[in-house]
C-alpha positions in Angstrom: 0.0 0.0 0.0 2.0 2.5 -1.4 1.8 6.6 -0.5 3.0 8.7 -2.2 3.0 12.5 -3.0 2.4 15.8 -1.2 0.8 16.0 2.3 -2.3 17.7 2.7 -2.9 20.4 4.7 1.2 21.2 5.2 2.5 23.3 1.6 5.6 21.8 0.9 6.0 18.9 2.8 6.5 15.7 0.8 6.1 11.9 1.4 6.7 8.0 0.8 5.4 5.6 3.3 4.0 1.8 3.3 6.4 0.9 1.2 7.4 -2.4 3.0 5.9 -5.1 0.8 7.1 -3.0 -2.3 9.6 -0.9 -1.2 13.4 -2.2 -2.8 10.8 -2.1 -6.1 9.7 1.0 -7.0 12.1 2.8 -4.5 13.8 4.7 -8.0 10.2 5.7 -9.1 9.1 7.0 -6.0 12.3 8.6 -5.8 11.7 10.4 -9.0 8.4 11.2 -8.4 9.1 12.8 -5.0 12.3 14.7 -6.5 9.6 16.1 -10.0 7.3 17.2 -6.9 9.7 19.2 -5.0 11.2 21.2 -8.1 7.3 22.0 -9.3 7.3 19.3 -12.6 4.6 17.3 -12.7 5.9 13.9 -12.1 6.9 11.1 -14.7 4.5 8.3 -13.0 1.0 8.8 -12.3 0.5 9.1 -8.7 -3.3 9.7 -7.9 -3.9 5.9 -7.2 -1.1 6.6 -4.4 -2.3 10.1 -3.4 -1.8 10.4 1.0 -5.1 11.1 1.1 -7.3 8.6 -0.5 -8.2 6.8 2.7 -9.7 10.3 4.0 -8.8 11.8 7.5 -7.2 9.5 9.8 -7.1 9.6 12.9 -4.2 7.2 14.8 -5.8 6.9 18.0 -9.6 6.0 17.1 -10.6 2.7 18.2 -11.9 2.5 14.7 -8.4 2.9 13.1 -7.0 0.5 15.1 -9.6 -2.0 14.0 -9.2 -1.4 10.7 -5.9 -1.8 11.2 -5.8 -5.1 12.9 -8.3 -6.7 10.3 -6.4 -5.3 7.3 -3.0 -7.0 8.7 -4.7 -10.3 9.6 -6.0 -10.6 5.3 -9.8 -9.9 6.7 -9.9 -6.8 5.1 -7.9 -5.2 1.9 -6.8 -1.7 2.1 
C-alpha cells in the first residue's frame, strides 16, 4: 500500500510511506516522483492511485483505526 506525493494540509512537505511489501521495487520511481514534486514538474508516474489522502482523515488513536488496522493486517480486510 503505497503513498506517495504531497501532504495535505502542510504546503511543501512531501512523502513516501508503506512501502514495505514494495519498497526495494519502485524505490527509484518513487524517488523520482518525490524529486519532480519538489522542483514543481509534474511527475513522470501517475500518482493519484497513491495520493496520502485517499483513505480520507485518519485519525491514529480511534478505536476505529485500530480496528481497521488489525483486520487489514490479519487478510480480513484489503486496504
Amino acid at each position: 500500500m503505497l503513498a506517495l506525493g504531497k501532504f495535505p494540509g502542510l504546503d511543501g512537505f512531501l512523502a513516501a510511506g508503506g512501502c514495505s511489501d514494495v519498497g526495494i521495487a519502485t524505490s527509484s520511481g518513487a524517488g523520482r516522483s518525490l524529486a519532480e514534486l519538489a522542483v514543481g514538474q509534474t511527475p513522470t508516474f501517475d500518482l493519484e492511485p497513491h495520493r496520502l489522502d485517499r483513505f480520507g482523515s485518519i485519525d491514529p488513536f480511534a478505536p476505529a483505526f485500530w480496528e481497521r488496522r488489525g483486520q487489514a493486517r490479519s487478510g480480513k480486510v484489503s486496504g
